[in-house]
Biopython code that builds the backbone (N, CA, C, O; Angstrom):
import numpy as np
from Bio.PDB.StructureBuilder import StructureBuilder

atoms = [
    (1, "UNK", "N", (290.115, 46.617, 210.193)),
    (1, "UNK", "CA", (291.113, 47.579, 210.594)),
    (1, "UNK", "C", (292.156, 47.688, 209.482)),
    (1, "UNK", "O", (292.488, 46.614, 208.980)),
    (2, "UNK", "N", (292.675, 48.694, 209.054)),
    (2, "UNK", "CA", (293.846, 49.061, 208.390)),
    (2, "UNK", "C", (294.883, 50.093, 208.493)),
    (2, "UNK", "O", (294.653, 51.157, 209.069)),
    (3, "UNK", "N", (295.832, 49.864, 208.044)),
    (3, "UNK", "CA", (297.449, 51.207, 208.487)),
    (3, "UNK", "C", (297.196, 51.979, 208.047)),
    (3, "UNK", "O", (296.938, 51.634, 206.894)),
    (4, "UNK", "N", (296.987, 53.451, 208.201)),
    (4, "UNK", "CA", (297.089, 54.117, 207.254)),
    (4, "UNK", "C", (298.404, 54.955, 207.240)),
    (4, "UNK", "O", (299.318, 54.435, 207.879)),
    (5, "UNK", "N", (298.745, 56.395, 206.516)),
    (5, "UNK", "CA", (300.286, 56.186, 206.061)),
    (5, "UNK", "C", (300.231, 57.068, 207.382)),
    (5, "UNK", "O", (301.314, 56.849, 207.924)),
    (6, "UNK", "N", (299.527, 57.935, 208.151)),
    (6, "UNK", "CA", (299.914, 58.734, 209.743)),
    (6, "UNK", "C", (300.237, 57.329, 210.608)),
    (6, "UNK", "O", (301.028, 57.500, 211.536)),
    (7, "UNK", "N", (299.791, 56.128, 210.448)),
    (7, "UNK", "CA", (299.736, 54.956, 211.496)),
    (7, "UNK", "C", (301.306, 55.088, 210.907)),
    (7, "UNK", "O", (301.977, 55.834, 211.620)),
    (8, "UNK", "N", (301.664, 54.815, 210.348)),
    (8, "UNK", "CA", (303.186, 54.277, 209.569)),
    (8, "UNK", "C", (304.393, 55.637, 210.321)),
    (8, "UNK", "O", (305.501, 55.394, 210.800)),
    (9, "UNK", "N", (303.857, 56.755, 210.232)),
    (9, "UNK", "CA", (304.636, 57.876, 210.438)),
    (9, "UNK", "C", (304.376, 57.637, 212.218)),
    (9, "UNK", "O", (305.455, 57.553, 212.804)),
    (10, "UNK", "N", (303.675, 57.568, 212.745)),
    (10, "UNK", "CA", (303.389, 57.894, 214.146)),
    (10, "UNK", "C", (304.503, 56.191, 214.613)),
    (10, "UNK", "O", (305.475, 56.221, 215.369)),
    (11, "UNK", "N", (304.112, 55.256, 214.097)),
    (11, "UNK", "CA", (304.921, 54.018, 214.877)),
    (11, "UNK", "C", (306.318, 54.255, 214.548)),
    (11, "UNK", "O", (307.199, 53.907, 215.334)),
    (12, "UNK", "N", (306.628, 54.914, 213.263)),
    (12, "UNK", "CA", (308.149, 55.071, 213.350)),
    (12, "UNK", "C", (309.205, 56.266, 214.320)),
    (12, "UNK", "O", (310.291, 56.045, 214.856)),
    (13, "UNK", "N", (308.438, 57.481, 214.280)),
    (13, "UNK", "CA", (308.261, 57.952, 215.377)),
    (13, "UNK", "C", (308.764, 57.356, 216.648)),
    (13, "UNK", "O", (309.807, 57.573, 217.265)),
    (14, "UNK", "N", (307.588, 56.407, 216.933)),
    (14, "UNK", "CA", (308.271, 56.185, 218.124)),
    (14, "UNK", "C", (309.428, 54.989, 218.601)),
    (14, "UNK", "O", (309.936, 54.694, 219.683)),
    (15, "UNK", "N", (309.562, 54.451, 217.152)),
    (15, "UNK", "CA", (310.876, 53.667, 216.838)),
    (15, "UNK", "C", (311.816, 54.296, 216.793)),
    (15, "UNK", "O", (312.891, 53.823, 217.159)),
    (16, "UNK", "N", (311.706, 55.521, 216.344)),
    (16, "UNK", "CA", (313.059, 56.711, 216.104)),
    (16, "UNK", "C", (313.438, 56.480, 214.305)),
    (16, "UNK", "O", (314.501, 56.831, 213.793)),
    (17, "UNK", "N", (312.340, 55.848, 213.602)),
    (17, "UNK", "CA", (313.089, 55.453, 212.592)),
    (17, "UNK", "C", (312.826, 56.823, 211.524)),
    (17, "UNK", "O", (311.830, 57.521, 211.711)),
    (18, "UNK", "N", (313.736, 57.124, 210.469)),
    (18, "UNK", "CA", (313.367, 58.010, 209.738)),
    (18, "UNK", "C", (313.005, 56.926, 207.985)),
    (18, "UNK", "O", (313.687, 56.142, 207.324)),
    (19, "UNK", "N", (312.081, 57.291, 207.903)),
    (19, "UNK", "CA", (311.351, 56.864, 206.482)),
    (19, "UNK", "C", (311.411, 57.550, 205.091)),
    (19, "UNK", "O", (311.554, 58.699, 205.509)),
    (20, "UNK", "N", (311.408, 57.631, 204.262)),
    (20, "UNK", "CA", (311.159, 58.028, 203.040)),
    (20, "UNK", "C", (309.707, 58.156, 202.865)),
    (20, "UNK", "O", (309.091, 57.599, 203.774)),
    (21, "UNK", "N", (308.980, 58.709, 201.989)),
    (21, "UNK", "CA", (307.655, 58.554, 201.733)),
    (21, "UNK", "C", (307.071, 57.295, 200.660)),
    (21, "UNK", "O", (305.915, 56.932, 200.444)),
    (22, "UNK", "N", (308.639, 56.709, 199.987)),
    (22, "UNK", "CA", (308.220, 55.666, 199.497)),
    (22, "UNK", "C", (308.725, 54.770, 200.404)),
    (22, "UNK", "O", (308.285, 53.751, 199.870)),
    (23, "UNK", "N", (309.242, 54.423, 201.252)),
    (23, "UNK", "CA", (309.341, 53.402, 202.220)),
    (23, "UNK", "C", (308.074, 53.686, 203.225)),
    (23, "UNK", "O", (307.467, 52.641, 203.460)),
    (24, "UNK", "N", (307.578, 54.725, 203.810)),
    (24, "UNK", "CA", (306.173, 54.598, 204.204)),
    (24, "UNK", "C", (304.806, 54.453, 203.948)),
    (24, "UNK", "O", (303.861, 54.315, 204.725)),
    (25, "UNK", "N", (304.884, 54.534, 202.160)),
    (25, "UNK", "CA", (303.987, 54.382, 201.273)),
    (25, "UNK", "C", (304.333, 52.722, 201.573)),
    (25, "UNK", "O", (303.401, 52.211, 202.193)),
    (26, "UNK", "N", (305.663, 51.578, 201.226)),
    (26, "UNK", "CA", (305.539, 50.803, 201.061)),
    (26, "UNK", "C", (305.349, 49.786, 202.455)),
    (26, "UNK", "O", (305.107, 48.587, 202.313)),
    (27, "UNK", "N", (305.453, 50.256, 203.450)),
    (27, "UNK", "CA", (305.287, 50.078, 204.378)),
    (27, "UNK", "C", (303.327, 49.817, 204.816)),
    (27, "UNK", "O", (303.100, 48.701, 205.283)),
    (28, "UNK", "N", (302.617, 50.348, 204.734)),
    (28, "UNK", "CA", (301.254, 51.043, 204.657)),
    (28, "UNK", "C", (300.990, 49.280, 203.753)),
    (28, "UNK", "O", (300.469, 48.330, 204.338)),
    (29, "UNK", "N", (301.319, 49.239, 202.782)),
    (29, "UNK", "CA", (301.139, 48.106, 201.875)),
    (29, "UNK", "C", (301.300, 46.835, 202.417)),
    (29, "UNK", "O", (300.601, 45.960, 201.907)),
    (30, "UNK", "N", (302.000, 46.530, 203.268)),
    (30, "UNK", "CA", (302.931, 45.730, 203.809)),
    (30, "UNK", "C", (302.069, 44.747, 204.773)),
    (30, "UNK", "O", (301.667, 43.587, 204.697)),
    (31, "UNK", "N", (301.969, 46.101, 205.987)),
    (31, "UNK", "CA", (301.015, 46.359, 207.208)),
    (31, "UNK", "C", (299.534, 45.599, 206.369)),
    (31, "UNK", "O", (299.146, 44.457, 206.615)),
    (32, "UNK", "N", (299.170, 46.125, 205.812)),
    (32, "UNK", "CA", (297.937, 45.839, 205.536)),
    (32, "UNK", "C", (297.680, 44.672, 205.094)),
    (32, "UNK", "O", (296.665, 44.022, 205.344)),
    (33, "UNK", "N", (298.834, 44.261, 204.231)),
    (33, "UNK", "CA", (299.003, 42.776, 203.392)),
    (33, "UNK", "C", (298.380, 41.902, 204.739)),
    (33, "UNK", "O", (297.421, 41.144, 204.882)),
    (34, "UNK", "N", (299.477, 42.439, 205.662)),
    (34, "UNK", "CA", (299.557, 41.263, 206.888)),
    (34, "UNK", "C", (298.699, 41.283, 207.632)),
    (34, "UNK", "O", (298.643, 40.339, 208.421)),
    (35, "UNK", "N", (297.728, 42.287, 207.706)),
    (35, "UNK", "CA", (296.530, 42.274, 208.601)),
    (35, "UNK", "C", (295.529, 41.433, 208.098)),
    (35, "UNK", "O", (294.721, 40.793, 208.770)),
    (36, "UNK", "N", (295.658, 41.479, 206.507)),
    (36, "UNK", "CA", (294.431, 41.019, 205.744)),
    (36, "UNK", "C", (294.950, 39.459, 205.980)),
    (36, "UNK", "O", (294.185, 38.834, 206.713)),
    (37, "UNK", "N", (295.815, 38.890, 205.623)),
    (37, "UNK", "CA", (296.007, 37.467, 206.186)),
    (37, "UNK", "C", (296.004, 37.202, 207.214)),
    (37, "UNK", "O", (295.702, 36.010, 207.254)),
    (38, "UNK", "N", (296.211, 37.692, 208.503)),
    (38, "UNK", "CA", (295.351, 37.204, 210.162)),
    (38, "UNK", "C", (293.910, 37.438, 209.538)),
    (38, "UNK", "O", (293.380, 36.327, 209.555)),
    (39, "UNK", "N", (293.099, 38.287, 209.038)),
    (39, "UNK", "CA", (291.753, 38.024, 209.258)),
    (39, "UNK", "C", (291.613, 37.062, 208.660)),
    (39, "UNK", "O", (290.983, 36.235, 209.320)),
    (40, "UNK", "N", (291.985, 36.604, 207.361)),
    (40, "UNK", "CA", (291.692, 34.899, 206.619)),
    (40, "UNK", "C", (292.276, 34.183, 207.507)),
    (40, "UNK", "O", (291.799, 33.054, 207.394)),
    (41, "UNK", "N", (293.372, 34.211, 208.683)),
    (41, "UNK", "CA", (293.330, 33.137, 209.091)),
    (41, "UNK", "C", (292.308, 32.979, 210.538)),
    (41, "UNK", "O", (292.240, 31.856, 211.037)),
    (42, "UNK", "N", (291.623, 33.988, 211.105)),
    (42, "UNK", "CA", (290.897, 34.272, 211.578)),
    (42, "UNK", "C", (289.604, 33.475, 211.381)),
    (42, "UNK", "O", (288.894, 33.187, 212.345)),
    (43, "UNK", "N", (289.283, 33.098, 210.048)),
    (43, "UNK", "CA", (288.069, 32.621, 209.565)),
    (43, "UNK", "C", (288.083, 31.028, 209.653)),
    (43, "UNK", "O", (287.081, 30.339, 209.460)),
    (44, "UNK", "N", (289.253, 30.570, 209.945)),
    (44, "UNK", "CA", (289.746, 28.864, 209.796)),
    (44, "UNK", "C", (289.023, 28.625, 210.860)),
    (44, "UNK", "O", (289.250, 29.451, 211.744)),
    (45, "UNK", "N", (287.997, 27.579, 211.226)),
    (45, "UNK", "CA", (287.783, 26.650, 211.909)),
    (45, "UNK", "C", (288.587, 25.741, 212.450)),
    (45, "UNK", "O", (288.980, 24.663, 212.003)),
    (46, "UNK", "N", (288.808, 26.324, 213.537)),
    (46, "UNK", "CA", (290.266, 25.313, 214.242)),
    (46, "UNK", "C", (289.041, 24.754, 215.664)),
    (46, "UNK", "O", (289.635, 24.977, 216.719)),
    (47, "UNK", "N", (288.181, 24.383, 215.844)),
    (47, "UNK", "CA", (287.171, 24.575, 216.492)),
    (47, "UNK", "C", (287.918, 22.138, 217.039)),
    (47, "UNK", "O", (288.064, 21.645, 218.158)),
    (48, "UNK", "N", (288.074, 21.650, 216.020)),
    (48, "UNK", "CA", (288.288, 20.600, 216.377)),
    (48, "UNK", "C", (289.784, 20.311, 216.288)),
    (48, "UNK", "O", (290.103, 19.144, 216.064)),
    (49, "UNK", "N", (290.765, 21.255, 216.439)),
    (49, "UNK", "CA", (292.080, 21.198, 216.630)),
    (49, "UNK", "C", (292.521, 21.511, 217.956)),
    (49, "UNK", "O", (292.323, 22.603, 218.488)),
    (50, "UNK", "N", (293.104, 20.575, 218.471)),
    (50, "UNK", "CA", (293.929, 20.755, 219.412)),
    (50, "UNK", "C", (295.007, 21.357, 219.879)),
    (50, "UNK", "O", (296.098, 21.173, 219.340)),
    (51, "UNK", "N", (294.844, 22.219, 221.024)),
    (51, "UNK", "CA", (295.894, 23.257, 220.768)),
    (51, "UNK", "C", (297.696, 22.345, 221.147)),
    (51, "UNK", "O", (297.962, 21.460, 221.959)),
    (52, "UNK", "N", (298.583, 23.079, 220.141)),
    (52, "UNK", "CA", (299.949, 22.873, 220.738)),
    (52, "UNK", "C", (300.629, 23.354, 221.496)),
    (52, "UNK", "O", (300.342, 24.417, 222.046)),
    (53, "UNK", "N", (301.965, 22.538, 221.773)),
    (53, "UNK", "CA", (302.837, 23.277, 222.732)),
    (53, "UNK", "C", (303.736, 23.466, 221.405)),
    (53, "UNK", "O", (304.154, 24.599, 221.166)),
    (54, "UNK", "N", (303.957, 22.718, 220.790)),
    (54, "UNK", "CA", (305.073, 23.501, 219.653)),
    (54, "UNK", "C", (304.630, 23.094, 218.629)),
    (54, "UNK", "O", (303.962, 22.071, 218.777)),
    (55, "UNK", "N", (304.751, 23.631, 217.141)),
    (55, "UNK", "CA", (304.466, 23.776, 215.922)),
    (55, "UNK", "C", (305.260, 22.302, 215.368)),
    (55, "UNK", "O", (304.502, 21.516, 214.798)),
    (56, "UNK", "N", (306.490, 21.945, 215.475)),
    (56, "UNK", "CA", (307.039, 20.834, 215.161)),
    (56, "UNK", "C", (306.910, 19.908, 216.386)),
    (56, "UNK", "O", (306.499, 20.303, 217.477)),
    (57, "UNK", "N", (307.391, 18.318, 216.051)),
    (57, "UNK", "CA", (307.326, 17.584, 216.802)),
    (57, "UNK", "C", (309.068, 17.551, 217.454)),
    (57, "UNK", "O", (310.097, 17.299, 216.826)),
    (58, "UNK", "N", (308.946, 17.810, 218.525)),
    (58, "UNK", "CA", (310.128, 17.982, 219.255)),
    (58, "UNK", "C", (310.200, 17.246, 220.460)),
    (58, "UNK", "O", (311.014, 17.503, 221.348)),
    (59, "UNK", "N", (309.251, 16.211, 220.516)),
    (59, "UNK", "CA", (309.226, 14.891, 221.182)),
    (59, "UNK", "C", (310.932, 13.980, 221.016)),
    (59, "UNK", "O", (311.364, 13.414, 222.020)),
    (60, "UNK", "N", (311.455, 13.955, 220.171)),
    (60, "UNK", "CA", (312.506, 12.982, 220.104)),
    (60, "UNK", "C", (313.806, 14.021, 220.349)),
    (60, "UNK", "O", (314.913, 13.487, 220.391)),
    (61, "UNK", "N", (313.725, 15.495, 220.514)),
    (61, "UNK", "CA", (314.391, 15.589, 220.857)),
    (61, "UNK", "C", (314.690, 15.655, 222.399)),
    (61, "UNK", "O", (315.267, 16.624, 222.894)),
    (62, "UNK", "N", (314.244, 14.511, 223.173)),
    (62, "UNK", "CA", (314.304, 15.389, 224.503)),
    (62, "UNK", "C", (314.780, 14.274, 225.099)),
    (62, "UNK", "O", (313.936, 13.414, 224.848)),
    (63, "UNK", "N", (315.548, 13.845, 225.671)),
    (63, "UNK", "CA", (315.628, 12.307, 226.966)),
    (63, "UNK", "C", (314.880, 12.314, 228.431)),
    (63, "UNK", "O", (314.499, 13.174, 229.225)),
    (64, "UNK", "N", (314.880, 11.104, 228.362)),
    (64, "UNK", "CA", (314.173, 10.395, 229.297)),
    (64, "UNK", "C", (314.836, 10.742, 230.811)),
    (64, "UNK", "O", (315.952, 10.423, 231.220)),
    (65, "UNK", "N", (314.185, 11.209, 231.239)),
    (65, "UNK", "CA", (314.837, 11.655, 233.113)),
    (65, "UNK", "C", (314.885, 10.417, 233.656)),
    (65, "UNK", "O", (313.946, 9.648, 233.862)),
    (66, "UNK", "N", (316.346, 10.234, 233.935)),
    (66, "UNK", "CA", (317.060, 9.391, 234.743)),
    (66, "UNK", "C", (317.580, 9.802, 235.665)),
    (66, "UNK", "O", (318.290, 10.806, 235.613)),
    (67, "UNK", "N", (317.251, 8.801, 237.272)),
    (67, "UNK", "CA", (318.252, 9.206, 238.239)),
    (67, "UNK", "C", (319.894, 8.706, 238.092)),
    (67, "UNK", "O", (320.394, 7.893, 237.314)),
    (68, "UNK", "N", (320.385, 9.371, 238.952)),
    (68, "UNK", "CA", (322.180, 8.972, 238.441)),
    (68, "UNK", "C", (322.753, 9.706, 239.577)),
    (68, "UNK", "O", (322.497, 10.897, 239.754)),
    (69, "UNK", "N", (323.761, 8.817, 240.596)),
    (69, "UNK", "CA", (324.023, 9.041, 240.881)),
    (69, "UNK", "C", (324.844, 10.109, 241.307)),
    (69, "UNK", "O", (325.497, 10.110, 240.263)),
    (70, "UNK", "N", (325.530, 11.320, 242.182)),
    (70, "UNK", "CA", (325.901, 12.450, 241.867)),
    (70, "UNK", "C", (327.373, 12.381, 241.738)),
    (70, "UNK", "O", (327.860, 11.548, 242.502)),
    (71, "UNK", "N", (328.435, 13.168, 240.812)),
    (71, "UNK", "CA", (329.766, 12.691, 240.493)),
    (71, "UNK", "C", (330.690, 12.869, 242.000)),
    (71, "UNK", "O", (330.570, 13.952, 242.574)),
    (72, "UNK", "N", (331.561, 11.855, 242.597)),
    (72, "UNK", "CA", (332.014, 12.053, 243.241)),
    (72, "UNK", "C", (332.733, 13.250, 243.752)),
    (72, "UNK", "O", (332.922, 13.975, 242.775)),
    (73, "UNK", "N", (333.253, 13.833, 244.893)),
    (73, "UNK", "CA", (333.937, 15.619, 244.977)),
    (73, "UNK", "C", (335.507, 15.486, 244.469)),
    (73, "UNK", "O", (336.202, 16.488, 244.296)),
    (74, "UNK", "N", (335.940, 14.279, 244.270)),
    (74, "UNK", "CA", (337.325, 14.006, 243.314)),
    (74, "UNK", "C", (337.421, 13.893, 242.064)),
    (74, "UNK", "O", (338.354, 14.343, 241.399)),
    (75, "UNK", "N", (336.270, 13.158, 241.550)),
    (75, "UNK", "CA", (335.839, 13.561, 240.006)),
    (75, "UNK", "C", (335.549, 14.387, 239.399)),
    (75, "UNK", "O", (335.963, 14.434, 238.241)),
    (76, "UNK", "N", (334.852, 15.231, 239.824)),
    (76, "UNK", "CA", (334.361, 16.651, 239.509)),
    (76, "UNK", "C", (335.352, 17.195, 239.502)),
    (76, "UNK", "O", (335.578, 17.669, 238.389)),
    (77, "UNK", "N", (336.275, 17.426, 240.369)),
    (77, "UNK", "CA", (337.240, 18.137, 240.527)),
    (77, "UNK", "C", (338.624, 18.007, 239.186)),
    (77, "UNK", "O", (339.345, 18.886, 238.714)),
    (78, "UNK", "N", (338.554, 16.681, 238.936)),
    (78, "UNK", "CA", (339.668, 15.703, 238.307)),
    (78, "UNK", "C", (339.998, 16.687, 237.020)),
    (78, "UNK", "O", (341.127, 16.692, 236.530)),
    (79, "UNK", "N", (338.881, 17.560, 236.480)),
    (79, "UNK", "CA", (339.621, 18.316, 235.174)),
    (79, "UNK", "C", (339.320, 19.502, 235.406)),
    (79, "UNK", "O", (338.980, 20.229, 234.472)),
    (80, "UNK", "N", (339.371, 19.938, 236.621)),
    (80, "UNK", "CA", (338.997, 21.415, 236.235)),
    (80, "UNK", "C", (340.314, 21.868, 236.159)),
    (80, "UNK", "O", (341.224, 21.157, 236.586)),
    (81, "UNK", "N", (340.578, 23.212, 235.558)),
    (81, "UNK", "CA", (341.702, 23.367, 235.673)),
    (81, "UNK", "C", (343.019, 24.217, 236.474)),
    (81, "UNK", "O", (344.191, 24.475, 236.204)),
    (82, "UNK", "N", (342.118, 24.462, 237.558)),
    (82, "UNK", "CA", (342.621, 24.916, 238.955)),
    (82, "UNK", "C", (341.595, 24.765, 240.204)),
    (82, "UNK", "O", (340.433, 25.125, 240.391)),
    (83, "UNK", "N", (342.359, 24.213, 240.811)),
    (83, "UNK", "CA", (341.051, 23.739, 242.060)),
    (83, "UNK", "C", (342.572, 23.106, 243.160)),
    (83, "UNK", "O", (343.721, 22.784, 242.858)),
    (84, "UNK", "N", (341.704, 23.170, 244.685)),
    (84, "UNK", "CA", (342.499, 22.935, 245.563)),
    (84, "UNK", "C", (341.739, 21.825, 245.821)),
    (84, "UNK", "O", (340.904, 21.369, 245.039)),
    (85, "UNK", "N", (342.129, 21.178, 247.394)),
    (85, "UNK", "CA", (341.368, 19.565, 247.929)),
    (85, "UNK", "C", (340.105, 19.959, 247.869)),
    (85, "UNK", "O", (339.553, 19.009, 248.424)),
    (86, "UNK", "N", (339.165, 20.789, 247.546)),
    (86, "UNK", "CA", (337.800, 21.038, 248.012)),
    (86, "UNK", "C", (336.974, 21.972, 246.888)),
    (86, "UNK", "O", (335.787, 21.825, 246.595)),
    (87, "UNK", "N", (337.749, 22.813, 246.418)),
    (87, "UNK", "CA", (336.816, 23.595, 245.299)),
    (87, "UNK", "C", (337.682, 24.185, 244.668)),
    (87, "UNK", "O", (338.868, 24.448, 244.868)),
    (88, "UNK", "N", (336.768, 24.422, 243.658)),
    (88, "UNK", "CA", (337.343, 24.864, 241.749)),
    (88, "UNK", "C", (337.454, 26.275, 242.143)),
    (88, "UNK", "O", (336.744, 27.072, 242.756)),
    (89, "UNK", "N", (339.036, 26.304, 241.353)),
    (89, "UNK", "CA", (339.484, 27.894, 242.046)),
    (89, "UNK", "C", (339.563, 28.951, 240.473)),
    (89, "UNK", "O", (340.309, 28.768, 239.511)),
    (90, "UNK", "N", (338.892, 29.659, 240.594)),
    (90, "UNK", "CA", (338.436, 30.660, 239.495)),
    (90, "UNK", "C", (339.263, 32.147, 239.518)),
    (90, "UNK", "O", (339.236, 32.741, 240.596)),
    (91, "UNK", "N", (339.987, 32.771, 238.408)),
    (91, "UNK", "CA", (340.624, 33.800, 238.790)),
    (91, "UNK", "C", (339.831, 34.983, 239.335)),
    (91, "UNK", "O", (338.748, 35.353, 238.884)),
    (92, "UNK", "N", (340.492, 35.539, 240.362)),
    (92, "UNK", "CA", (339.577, 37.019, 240.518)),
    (92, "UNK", "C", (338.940, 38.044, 239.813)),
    (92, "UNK", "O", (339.434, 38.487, 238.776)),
    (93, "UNK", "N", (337.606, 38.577, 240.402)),
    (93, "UNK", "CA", (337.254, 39.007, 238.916)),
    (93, "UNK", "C", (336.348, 40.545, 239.821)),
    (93, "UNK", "O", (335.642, 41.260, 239.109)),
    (94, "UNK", "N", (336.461, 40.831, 241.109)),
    (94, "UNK", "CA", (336.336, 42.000, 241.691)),
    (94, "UNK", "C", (337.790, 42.375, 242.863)),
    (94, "UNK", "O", (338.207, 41.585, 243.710)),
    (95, "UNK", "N", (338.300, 43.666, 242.615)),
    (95, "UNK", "CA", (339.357, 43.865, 243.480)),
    (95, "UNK", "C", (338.726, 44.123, 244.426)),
    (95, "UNK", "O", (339.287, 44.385, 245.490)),
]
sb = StructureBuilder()
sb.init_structure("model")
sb.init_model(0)
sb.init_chain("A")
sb.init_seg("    ")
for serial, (resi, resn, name, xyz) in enumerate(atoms, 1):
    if name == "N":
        sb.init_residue(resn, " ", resi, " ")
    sb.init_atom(name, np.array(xyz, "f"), 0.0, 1.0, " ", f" {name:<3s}", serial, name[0])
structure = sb.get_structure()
């Protein structure tokens, strides 16, 4: 498969974008560059790779689920910065 320069005019189109004929000429180039590298990567034998959940290892960033007790209704309360004996009082924000 490849862009050709109506593929380039018709997708901008419906981007709304307006092009030059050398920005859709270079565009056409572009497109194609990038098609031609999915098909080489297309050809990789990933046949004994395991698929991921993420590209980096993002194992250490994560902690360990701990239970913990829940903060008392006086603590919670202790910094908010308007609240009555019972709940955090927020300014009005529909008349």
């Amino acid at each position: 498969m490849s862009v050709t320069l109506e593929d380039v005019r018709y997708m901008a189109n419906l981007a709304r974008l307006q092009l030059s004929d050398d920005e859709a000429r270079s565009l056409v180039r572009d497109m194609n560059d990038i098609l031609g590298y999915m098909e080489l990567l297309g050809q990789v034998d990933t046949s004994n790779i395991p698929p991921l959940e993420h590209v980096a290892d993002v194992q250490a960033g994560f902690r360990a689920d701990r239970v913990h007790p829940p903060l008392e209704h006086e603590e919670a309360l202790k910094n908010a910065p308007d609240a009555d004996a019972d709940y955090f009082r927020v300014p009005r924000v529909i008349d």
